[in-house]
C-alpha positions in Angstrom: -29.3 -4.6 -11.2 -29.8 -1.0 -12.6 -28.2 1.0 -9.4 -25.4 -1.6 -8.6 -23.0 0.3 -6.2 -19.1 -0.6 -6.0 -16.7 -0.3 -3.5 -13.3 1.2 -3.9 -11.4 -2.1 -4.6 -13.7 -2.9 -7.5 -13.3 0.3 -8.9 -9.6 0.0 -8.8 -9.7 -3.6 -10.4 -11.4 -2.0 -13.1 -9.9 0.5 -14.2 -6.2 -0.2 -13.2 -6.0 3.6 -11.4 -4.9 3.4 -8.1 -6.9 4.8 -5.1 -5.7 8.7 -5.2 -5.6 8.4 -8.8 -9.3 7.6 -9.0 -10.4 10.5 -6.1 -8.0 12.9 -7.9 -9.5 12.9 -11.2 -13.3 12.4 -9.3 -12.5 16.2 -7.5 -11.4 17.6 -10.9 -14.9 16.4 -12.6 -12.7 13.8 -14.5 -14.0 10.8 -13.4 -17.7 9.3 -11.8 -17.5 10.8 -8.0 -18.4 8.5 -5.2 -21.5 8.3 -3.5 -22.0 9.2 0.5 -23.2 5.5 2.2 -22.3 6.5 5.5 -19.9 9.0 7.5 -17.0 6.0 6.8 -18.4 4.2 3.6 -18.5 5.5 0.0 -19.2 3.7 -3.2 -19.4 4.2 -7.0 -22.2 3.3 -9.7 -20.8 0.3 -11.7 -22.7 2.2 -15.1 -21.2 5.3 -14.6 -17.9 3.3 -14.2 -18.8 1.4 -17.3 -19.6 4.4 -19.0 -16.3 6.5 -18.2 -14.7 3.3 -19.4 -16.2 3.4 -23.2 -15.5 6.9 -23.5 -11.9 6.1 -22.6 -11.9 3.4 -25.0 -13.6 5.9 -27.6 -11.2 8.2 -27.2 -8.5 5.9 -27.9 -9.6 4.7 -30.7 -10.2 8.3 -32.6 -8.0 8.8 -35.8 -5.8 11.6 -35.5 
């Protein structure tokens, strides 16, 4: 499924943030933001979750 939308508890299981840490980093363009469902419901795109993950991963593994 191309457009596979996650909830917040996923997203959190995935990348070991926490819940503030995830929305903090989303409002200062450092992370995937959510996407609107409905005036009480937001989700996340699981490949631009994967993707911020391999980046992370990337930039760990850089030599200094």
């Amino acid at each position: 499924m191309a457009n596979q939308i996650i909830k917040l508890s996923i997203v959190i299981a995935i990348t070991g943030l926490s819940g503030s840490s995830i929305y903090r980093l989303a409002a200062n363009n450092q992370f995937p933001k959510p996407i609107k469902l409905s005036s009480r419901s937001s989700g996340w795109l699981k490949a631009e979750i994967d993707d911020w993950l391999e980046e992370r991963i990337k930039d760990s593994r850089k030599e200094a």
